[in-house]
Jmol script that loads the backbone (N, CA, C; Angstrom):
load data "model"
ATOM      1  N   UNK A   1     -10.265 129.396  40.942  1.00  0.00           N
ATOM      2  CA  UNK A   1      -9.042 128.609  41.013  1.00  0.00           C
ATOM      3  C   UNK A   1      -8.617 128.243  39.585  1.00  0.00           C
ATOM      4  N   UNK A   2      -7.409 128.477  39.640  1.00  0.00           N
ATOM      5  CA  UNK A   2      -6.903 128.023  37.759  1.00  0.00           C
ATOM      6  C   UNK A   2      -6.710 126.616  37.853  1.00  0.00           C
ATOM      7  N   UNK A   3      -6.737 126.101  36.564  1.00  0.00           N
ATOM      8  CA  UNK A   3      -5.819 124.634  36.119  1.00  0.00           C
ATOM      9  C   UNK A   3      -4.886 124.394  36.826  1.00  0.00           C
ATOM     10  N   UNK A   4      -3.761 125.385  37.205  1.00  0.00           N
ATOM     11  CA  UNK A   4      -2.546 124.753  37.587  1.00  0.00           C
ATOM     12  C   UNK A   4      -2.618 124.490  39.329  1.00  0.00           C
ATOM     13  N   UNK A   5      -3.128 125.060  39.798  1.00  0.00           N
ATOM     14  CA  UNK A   5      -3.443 125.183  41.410  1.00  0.00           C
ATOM     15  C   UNK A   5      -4.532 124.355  41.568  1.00  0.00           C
ATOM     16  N   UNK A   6      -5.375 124.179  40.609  1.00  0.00           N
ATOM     17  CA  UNK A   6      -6.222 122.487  41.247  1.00  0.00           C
ATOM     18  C   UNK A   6      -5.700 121.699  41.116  1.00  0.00           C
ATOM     19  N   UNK A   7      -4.943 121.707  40.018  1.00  0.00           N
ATOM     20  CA  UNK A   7      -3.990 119.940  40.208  1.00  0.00           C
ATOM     21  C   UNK A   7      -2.222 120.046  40.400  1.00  0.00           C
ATOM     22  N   UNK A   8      -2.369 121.323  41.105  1.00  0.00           N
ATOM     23  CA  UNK A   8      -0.560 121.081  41.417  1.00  0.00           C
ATOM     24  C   UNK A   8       0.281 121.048  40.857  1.00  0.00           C
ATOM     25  N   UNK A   9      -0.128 121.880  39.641  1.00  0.00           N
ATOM     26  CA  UNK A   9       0.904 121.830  38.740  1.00  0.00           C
ATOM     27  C   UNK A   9       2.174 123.172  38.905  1.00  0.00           C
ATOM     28  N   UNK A  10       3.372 122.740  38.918  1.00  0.00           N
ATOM     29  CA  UNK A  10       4.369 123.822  38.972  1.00  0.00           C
ATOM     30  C   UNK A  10       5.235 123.411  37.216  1.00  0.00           C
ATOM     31  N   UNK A  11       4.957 124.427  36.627  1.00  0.00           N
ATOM     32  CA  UNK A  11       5.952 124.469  35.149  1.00  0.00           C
ATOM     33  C   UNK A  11       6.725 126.024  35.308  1.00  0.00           C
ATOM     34  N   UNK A  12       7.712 126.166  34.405  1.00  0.00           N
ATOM     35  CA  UNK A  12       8.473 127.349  34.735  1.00  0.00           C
ATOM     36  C   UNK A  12       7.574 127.901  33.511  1.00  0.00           C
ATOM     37  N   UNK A  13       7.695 129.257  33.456  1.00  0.00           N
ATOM     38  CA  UNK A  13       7.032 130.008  32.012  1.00  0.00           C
ATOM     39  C   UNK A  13       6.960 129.666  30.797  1.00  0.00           C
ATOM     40  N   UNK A  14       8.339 128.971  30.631  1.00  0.00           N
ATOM     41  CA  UNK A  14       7.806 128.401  29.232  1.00  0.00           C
ATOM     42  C   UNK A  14       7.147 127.546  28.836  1.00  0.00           C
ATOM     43  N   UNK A  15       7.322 126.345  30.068  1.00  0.00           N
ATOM     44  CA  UNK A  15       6.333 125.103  29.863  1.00  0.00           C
ATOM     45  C   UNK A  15       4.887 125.862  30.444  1.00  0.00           C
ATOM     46  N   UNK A  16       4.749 126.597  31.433  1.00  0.00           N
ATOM     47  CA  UNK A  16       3.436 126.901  31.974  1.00  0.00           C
ATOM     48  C   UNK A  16       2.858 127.566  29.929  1.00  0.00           C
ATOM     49  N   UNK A  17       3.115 128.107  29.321  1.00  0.00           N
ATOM     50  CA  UNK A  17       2.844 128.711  28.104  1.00  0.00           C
ATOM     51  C   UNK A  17       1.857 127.933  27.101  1.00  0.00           C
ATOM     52  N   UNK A  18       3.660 126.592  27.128  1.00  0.00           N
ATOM     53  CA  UNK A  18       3.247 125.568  26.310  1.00  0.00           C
ATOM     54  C   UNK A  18       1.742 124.765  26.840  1.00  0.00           C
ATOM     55  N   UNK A  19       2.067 124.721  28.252  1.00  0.00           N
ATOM     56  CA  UNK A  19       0.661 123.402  28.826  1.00  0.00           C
ATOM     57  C   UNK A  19      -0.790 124.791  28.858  1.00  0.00           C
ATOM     58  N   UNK A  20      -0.384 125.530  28.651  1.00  0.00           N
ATOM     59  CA  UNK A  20      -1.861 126.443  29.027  1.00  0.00           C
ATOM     60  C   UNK A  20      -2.235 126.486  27.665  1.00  0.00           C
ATOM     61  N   UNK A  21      -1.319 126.666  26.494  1.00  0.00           N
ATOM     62  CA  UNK A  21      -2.019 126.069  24.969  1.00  0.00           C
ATOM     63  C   UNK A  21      -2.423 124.914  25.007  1.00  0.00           C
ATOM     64  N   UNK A  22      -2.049 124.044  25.202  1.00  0.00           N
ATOM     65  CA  UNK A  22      -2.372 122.713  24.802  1.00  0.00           C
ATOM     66  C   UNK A  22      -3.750 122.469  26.087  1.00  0.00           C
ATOM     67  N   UNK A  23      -3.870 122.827  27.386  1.00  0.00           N
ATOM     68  CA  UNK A  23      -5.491 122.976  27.809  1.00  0.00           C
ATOM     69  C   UNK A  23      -6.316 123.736  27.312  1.00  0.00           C
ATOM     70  N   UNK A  24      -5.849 124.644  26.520  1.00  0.00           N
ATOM     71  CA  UNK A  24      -7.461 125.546  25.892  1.00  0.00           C
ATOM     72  C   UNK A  24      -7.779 124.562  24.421  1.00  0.00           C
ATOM     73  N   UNK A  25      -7.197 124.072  23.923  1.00  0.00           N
ATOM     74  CA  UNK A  25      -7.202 122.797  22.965  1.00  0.00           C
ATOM     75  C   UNK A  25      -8.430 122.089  23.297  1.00  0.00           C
ATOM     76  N   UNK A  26      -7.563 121.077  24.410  1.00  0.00           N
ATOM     77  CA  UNK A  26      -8.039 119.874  25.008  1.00  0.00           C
ATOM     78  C   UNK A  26      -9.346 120.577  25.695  1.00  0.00           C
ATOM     79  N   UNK A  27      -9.852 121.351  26.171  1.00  0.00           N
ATOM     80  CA  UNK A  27     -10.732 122.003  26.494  1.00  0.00           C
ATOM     81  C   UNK A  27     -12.054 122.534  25.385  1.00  0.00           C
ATOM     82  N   UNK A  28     -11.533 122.728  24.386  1.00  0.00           N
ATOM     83  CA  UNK A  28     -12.534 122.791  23.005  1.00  0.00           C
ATOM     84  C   UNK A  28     -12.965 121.475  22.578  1.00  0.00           C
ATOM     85  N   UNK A  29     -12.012 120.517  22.610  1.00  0.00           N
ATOM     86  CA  UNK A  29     -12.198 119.196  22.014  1.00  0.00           C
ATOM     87  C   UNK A  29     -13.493 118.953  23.385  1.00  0.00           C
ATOM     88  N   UNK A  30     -13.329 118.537  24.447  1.00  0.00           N
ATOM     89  CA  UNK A  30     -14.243 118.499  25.899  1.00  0.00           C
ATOM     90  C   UNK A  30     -15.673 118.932  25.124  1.00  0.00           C
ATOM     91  N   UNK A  31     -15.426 120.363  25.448  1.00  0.00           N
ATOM     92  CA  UNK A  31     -16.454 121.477  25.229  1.00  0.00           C
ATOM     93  C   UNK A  31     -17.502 120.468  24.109  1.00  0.00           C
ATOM     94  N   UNK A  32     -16.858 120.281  22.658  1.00  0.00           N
ATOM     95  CA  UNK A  32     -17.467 120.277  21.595  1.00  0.00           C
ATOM     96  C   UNK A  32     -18.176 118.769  21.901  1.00  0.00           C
ATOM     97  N   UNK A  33     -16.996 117.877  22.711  1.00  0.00           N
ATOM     98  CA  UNK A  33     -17.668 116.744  22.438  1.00  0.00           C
ATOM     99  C   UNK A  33     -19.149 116.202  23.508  1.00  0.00           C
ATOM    100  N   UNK A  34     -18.952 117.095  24.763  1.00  0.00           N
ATOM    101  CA  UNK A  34     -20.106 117.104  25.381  1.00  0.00           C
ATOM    102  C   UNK A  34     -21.691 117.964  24.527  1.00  0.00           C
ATOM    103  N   UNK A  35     -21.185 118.773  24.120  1.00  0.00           N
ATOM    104  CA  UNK A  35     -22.467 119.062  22.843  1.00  0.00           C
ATOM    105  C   UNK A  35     -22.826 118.347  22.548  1.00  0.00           C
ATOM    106  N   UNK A  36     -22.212 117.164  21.671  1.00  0.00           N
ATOM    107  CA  UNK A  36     -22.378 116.348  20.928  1.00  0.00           C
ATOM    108  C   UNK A  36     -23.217 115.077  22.064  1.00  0.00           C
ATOM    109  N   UNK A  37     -23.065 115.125  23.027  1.00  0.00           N
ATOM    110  CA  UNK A  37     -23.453 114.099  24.046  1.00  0.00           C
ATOM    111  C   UNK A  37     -24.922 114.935  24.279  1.00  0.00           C
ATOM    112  N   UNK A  38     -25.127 116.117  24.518  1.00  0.00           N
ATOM    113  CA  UNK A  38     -26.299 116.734  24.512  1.00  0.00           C
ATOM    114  C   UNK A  38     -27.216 116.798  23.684  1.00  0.00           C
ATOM    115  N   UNK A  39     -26.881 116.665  22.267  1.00  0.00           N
ATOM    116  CA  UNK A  39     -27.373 116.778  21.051  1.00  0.00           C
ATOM    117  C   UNK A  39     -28.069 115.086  20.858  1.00  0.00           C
ATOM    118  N   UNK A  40     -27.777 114.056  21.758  1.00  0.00           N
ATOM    119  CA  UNK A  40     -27.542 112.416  21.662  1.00  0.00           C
ATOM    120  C   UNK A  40     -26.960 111.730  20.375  1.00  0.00           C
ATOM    121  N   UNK A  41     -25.768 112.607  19.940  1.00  0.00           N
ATOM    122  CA  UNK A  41     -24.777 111.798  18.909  1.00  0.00           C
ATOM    123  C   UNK A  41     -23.601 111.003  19.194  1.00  0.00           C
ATOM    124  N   UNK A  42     -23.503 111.348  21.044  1.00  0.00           N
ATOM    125  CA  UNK A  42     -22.561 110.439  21.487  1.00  0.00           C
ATOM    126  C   UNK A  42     -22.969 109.997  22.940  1.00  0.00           C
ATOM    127  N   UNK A  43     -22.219 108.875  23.759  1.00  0.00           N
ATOM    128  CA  UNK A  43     -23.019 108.521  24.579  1.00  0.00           C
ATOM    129  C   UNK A  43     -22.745 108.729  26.054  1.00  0.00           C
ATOM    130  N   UNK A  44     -21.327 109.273  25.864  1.00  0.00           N
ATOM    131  CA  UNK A  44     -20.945 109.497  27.222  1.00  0.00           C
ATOM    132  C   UNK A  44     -20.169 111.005  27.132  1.00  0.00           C
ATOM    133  N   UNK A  45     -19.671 111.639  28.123  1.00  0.00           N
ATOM    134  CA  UNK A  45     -19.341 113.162  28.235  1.00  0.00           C
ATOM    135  C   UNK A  45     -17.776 113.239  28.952  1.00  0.00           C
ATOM    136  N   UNK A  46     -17.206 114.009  28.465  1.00  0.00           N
ATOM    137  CA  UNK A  46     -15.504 114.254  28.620  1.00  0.00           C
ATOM    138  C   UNK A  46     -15.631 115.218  29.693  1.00  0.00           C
ATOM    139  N   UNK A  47     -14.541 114.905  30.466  1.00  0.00           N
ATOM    140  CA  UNK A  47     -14.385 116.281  31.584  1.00  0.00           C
ATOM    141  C   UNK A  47     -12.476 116.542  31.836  1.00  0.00           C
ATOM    142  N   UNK A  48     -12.677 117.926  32.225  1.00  0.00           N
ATOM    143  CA  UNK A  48     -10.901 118.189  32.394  1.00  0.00           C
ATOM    144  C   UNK A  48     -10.780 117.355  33.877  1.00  0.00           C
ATOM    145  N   UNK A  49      -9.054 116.845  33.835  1.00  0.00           N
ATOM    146  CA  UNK A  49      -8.726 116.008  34.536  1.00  0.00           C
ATOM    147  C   UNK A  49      -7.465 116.743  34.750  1.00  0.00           C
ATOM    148  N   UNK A  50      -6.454 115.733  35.603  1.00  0.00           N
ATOM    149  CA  UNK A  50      -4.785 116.568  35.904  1.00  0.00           C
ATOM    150  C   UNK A  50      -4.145 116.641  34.461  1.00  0.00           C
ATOM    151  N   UNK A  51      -4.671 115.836  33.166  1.00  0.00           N
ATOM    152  CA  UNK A  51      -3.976 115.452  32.392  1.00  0.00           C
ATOM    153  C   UNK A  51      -4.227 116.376  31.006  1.00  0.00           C
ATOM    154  N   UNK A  52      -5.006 117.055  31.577  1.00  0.00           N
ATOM    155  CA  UNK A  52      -6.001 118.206  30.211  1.00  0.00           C
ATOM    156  C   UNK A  52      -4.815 119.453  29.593  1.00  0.00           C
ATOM    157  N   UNK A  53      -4.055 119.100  30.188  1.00  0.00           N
ATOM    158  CA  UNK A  53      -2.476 120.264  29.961  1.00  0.00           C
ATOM    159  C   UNK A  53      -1.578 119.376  29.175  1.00  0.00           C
ATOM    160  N   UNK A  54      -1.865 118.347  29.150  1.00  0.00           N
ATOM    161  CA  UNK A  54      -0.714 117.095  28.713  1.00  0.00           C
ATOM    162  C   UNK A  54      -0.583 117.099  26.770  1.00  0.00           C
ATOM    163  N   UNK A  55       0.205 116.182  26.692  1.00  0.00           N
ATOM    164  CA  UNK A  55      -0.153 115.751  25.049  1.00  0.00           C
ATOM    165  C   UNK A  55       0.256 113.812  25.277  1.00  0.00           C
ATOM    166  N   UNK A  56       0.336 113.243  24.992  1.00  0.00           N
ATOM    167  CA  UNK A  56       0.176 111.937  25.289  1.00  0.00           C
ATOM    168  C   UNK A  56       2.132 111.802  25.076  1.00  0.00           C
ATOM    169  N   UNK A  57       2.490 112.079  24.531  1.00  0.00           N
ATOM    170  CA  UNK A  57       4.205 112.354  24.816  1.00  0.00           C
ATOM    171  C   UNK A  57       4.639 112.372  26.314  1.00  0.00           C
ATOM    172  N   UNK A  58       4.268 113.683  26.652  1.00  0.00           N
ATOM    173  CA  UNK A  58       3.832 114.157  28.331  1.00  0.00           C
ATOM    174  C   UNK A  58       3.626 113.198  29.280  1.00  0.00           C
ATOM    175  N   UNK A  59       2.632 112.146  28.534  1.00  0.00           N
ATOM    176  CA  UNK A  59       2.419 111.057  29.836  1.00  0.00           C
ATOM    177  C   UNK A  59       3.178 110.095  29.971  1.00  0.00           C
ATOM    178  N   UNK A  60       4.000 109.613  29.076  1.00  0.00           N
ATOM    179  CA  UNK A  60       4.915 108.508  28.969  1.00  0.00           C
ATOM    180  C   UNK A  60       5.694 108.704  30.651  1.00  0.00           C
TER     181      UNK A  60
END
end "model"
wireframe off; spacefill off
backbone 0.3
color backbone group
């Protein structure tokens, strides 16, 4: 199942483009910072949510 069909997302192509860059992003940042939770340099662990496509603009 992709990103957009678990959380219902409908964008037309260009926004589907824009939000599928900005989740492989937000998805590295995740990725790296749960390492870092594995490694015990941090204390809690990030997970993708409906909002992992977003930029904080987006959520207003």
């Amino acid at each position: 199942m992709n990103k957009s069909a678990k959380f219902e997302k409908n964008y037309s192509p260009e926004e589907d483009a824009r939000h599928y860059k900005i989740f492989k992003e937000q998805k590295k940042i995740i990725e790296e910072h749960n390492k870092k939770f594995e490694e015990g340099k941090v204390t809690y662990t990030m997970a993708i949510n409906k909002f992992a496509d977003m930029i904080f603009f987006d959520c207003q």
